[in-house]
ZAMARGU-4260 file (C-alpha; in steps of 0.2 Angstrom, whole numbers, plus 5000, padded with zeros to 4 digits):
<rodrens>
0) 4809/4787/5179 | 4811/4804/5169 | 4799/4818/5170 | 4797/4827/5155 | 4787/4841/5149
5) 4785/4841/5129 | 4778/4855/5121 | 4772/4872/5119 | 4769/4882/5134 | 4764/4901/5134
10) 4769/4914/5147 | 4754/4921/5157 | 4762/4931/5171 | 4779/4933/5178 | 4780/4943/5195
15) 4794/4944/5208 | 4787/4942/5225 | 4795/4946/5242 | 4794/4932/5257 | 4777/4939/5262
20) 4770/4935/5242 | 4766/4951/5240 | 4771/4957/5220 | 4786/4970/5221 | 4789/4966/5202
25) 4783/4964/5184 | 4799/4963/5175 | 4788/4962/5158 | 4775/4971/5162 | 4758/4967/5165
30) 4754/4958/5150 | 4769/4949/5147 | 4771/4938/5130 | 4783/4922/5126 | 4782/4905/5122
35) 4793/4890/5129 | 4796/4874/5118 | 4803/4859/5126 | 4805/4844/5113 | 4805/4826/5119
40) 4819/4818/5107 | 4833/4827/5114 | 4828/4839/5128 | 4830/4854/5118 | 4822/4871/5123
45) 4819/4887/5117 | 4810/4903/5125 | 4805/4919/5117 | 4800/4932/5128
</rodrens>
């Protein structure tokens, strides 16, 4: 069985953590903005950041 994941997703956060999971990045800041579309037919995928 396939998982799949169709649809619109919106980025919230994007951190970089060390081991411990504390933060030692924000590579887009802290209010980072981008979308990811996965479409069921063929797999496709696109991301704007």
């Amino acid at each position: 069985m396939q998982t799949t994941l169709p649809g619109t997703w919106k980025l919230l956060s994007w951190t970089v953590s060390n081991g411990g999971g504390d933060v030692i990045s924000e590579p887009f800041g802290s209010s980072p903005r981008g979308l990811l579309v996965y479409t069921e037919a063929f797999g496709d995928r696109s991301v704007l950041l």
